[in-house]
Each structure stands twice: as C-alpha cells, then as structure tokens.
C-alpha positions in Angstrom: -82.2 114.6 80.7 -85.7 114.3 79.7 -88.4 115.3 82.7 -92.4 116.2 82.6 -91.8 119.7 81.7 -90.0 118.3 78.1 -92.8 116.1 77.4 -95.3 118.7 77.7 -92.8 120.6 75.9 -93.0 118.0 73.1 -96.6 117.0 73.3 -98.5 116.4 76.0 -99.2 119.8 76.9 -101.4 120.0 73.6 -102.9 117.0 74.9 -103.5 118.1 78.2 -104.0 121.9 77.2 -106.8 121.3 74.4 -109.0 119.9 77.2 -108.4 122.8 79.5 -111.7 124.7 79.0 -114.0 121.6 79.4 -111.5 121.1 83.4 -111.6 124.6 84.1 -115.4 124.8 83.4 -116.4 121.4 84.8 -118.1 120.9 88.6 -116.6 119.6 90.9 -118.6 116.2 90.4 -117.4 116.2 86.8 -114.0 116.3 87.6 -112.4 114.1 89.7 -113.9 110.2 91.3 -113.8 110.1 95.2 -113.3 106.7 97.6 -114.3 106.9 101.0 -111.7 106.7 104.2 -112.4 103.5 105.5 -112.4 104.6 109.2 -115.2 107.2 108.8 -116.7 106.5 105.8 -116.0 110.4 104.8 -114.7 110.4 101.0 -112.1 112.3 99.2 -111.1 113.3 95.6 -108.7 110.6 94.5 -106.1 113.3 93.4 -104.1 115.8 95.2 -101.3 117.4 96.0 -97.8 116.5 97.2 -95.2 119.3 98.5 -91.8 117.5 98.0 -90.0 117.7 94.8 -90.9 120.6 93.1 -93.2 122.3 95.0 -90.7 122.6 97.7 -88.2 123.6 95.1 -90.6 126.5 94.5 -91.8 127.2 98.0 -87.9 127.4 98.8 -87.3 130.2 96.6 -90.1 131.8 97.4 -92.0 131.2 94.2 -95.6 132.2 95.2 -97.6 132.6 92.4 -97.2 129.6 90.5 -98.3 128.2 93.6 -101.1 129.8 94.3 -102.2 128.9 90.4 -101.8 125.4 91.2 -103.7 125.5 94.6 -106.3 127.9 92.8 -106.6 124.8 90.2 -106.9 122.4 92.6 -110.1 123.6 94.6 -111.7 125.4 92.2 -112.1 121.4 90.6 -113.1 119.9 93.8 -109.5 118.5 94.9 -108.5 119.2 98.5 -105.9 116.9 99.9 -102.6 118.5 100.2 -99.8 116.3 101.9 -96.7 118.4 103.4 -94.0 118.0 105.8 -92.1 119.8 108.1 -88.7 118.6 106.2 -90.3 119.7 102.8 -88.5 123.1 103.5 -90.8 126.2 103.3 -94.0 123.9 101.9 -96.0 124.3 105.2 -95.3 127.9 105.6 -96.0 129.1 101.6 -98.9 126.7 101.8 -100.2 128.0 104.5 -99.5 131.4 103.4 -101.7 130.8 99.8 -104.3 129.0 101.4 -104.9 132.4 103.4 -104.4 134.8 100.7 -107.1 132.9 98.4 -109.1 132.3 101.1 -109.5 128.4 100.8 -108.1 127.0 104.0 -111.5 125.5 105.6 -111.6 123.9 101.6 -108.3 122.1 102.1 -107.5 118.5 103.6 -104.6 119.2 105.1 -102.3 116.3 106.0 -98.9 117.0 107.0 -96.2 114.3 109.2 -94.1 114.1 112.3 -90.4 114.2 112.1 -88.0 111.8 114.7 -87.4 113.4 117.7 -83.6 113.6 118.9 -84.8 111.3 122.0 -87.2 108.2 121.5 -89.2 109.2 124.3 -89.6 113.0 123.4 -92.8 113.3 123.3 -92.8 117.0 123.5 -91.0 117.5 121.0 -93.5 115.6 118.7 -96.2 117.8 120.5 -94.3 121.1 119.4 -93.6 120.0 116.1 -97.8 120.0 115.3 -98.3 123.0 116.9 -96.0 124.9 114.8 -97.5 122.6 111.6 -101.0 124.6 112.9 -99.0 127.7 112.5 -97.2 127.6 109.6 -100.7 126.4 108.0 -102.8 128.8 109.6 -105.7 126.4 110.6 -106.5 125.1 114.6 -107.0 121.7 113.7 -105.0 119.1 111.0 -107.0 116.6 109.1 -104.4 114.2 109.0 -101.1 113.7 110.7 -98.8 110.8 110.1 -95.3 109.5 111.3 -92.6 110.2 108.9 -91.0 106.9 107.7 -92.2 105.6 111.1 -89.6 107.5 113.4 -89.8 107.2 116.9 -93.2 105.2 116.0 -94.2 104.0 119.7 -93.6 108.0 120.9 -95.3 109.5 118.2 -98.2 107.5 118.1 -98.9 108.0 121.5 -98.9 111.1 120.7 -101.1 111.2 118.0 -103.7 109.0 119.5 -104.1 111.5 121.9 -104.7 114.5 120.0 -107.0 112.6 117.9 -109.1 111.9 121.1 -108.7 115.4 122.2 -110.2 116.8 118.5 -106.9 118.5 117.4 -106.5 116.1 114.7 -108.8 114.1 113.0 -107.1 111.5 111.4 -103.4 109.7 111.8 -101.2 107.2 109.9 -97.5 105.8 109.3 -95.8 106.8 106.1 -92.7 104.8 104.3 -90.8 105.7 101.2 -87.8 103.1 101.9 -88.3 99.1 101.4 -86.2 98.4 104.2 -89.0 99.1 106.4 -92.3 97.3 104.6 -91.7 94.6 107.2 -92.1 97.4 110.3 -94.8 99.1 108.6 -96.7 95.7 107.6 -96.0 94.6 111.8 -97.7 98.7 113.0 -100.8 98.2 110.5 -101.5 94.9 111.9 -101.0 96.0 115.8 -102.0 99.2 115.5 -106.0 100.7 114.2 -104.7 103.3 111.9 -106.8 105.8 109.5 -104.3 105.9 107.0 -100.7 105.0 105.8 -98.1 106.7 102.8 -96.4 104.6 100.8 -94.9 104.8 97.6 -96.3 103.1 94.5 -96.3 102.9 90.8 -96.5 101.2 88.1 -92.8 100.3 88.4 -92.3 100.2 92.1 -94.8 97.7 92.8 -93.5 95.8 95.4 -96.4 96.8 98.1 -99.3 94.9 96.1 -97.9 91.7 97.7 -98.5 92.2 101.0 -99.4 96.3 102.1 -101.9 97.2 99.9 -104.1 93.8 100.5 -103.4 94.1 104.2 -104.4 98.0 104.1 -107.6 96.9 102.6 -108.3 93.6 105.1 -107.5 96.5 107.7 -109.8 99.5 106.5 -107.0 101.8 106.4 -106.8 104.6 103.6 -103.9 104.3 101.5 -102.1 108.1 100.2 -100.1 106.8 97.0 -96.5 108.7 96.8 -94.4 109.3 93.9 -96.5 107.6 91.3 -94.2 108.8 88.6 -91.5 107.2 90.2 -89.6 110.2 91.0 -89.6 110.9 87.2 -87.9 108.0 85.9 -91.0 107.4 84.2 -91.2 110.2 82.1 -87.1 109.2 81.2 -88.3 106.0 80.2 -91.2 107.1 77.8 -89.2 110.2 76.1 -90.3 110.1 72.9 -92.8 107.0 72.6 -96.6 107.9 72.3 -99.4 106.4 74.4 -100.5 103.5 72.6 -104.1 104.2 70.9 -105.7 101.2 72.7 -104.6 103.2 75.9 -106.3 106.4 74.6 -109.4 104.5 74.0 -109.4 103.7 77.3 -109.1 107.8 78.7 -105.5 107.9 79.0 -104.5 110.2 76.5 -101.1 111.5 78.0 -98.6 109.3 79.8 -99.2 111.1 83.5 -102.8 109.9 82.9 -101.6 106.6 82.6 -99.1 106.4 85.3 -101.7 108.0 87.4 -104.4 105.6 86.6 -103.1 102.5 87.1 -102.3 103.5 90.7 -105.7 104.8 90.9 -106.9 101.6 89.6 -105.8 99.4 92.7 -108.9 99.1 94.9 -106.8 99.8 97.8 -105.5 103.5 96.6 -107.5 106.3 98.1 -105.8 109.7 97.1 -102.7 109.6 94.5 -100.8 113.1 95.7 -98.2 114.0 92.9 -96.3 116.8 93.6 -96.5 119.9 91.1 -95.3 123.4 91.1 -96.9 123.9 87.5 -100.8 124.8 87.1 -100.5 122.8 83.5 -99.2 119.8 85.5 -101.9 120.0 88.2 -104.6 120.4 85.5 -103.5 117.3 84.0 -103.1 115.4 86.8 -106.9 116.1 87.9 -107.7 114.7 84.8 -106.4 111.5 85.4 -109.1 111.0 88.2 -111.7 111.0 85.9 -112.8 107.7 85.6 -113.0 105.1 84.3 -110.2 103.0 85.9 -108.2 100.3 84.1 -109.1 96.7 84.9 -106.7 94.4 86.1 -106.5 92.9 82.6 -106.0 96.2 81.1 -103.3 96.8 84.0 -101.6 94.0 82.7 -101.2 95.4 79.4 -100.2 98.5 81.1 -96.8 97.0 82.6 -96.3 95.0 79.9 -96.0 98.0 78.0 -93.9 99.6 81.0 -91.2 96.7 81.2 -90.8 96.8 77.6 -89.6 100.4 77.9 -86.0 101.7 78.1 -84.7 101.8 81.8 -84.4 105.6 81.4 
C-alpha cells in the first residue's frame, strides 16, 4: 500500500525539502494567500490543520513532539486554523496541551464541533460538551464551533446561536463528510445565516461544486475544505507517476501541491485543513497556499489528468 509518507519516501520529500530554507525563512505574507470570512470580512490563511487521521493517530499515543513540530511550523509561517473534534480522540486535549507549552494559543483559530446528543432536545449536553472543548484547549473563548455531520441540528444550533450572541464563540457552522446528507445541509444553509460549513472536497470527490459550493458563495458563508487528498486514495492512485512539467510550470511541483490547489482554486474554498502528524508534510502543505491558483481551464486539465489515473 502506497500512502504520503512513501512518496516522500520516493521523491517528493526532495521536492518539498530543497525549498525548506526559503518556507522556514519566509514572512508570514510570503507564505501562504488568505480569503476573507464572508460574515465578518476577517481573513484567514487558506491552509491549516485538520486533527483526524493522523494527527489523532499521534495525539492517541501520546506522540507530542512531532506535534508540537507541526504546530511550531504552522504559526511560525502565519497559518492558524486548526479544526478538531471531540470524537478525534485525544486531538483537543494534546492540542491544547502544545498550544500551551509553545505559547501560541491566542495565535491559533481554533475551530472544533459538537457531537449528537443522546436526546434531540439535550441542549445541555451540547452546552457541556463546549465547555469541556474550552478546557481541553485551554482558551475562554472558540473561534469557531460547528455541528458535527449536522446531529441534532435544530438543538445545537440553538445552542450555538446563543453563545455566539453571548461572545463565547465567535463563529458557527454545519459540517458533512457523508453524501447522504448534501440535500439536509443544502436545506440549513438556505434557512439558516451561517458563518461557515465543512465539507469534503477534492479533486475526485467533486460532487459539492453542483449545488454547495455555489450556494455557499450566493450565501456568504466560509467554506473549511476536508480531506482534500481523498482520504489518501490520491496518493494510491499517483504512486509512481511524476507531476506533469506543464503542472510544475504552473507552482505545483509535488502532487499534494496539486491536490491542494485545485481545491484552493474554487472561489468558494476558504481554508483547505489537511490533517498531518509530520512537520515535512505540514511544510509542504503550506506551500501549496502560495499562489498562484489554477484557472478553471488549467483545472480542467487537472482532472483530466486525475481520471486518467489508476483507481488506486
């Protein structure tokens, strides 16, 4: 089985690598593009970080220094959105726990979700859940909280609402992972004046440019773009083929560039948050927020070369 860490292995790390002291030595402006929340107007780098996958692999055992290398990475180049869960096992608490210890909280966007409730109208429960996100994190107030795969959405958003308006968070959203409920998420943005929404996109699992992204946009709400890399299965599917050199003309010199630009490149993307445990993988990923972004010509050519791959 062929993952990220083999094509760095095999590769992409010297890509990614040889341009590591030009990264670690660029500002913060340098680094990475922003795009503004549409609610507020407030902007944010266009990469972060995600804490399912293998992050919470590493949290879970306890792993704390890789993690604090890829946090370290991440705000000394300007990044700051972080987007955890409760269910991501011990992400909050080891996130939290770094954030201290390097002394980078306040420098952090931290975004984190509500779980269903055993009863639809437990609102208490969603109310206990954020304060114990506030203490596993180690901050009084959350940037953003949004409804896990939009469980028990008409409790938890009443919920929300109200916290917003009493200042403990700022922001709040819907997420989705799961096709089965585009048509639920599609009916809350339209009812409902949301900040932001999590939904999964890449450039194979691009289902949500017919209908969510364009209605996110109409909407003003900021879009968080989950597993871009579609859970690995891209990396699979290019094992062993090279970036093509009109793609490296364009700034995508490795294939998580690619995969991260294209999703970048949809007007409607605000923050892309892979998930990462490595500080080589974060470093890389940063740099795929360097702009420029493909046009929708050259993302054409960029699926074309995508469904011509193997199905990994």
């Amino acid at each position: 089985m062929i993952d990220r860490r083999d094509l760095l292995r095999v590769g992409a790390a010297a890509a990614s690598l040889a341009l590591a002291p030009r990264w670690l030595g660029a500002s913060s402006t340098d680094m990475t593009s922003q795009r503004a929340i549409p609610s507020t107007g407030e902007r944010l780098p266009v990469i972060g970080l995600g804490s399912s996958a293998s992050f919470e692999q590493s949290a879970n055992r306890g792993e704390l220094q890789g993690l604090s290398d890829v946090f370290k990475v991440m705000t000394d180049q300007g990044a700051k959105v972080f987007d955890t869960a409760p269910s991501y096992g011990a992400s909050e608490a080891v996130a939290g726990r770094i954030a201290k210890e390097l002394g980078i909280a306040d420098r952090i966007f931290w975004a984190t979700k509500t779980e269903p409730s055993y009863r639809s109208d437990d609102a208490a429960s969603v109310r206990a859940q954020i304060q114990e996100s506030l203490k596993k994190l180690g901050v009084k107030k959350l940037d953003l909280v949004q409804v896990h795969n939009l469980g028990n959405l008409q409790t938890q958003l009443a919920v929300l609402k109200d916290l917003k308006g009493r200042g403990l968070i700022r922001y709040f959203g819907v997420t989705t992972t799961f096709p089965s409920q585009y048509s639920e998420l599609l009916n809350c943005m339209r009812s409902e004046r949301l900040d932001f929404i999590g939904i999964n996109y890449a450039i194979d699992d691009r289902e949500v440019e017919k209908r969510i992204l364009p209605l996110a946009i109409d909407r003003g709400v900021a879009v968080l773009g989950y597993v871009p890399f579609g859970r690995s299965n891209l990396f699979k599917r290019v094992a062993g083929a090279n970036v093509p050199p009109w793609a490296a003309e364009a700034g995508m010199n490795t294939w998580p560039q690619f995969f991260l630009k294209f999703v970048i490149g949809h007007p409607a993307i605000t923050v892309v948050t892979p998930a990462t445990s490595q500080r080589a993988h974060m470093l890389e990923n940063l740099s795929g927020g360097v702009g420029p972004f493909p046009d929708e010509p050259t993302r054409r050519r960029m699926i074309s070369i995508v469904e011509n791959l193997p199905n990994g």
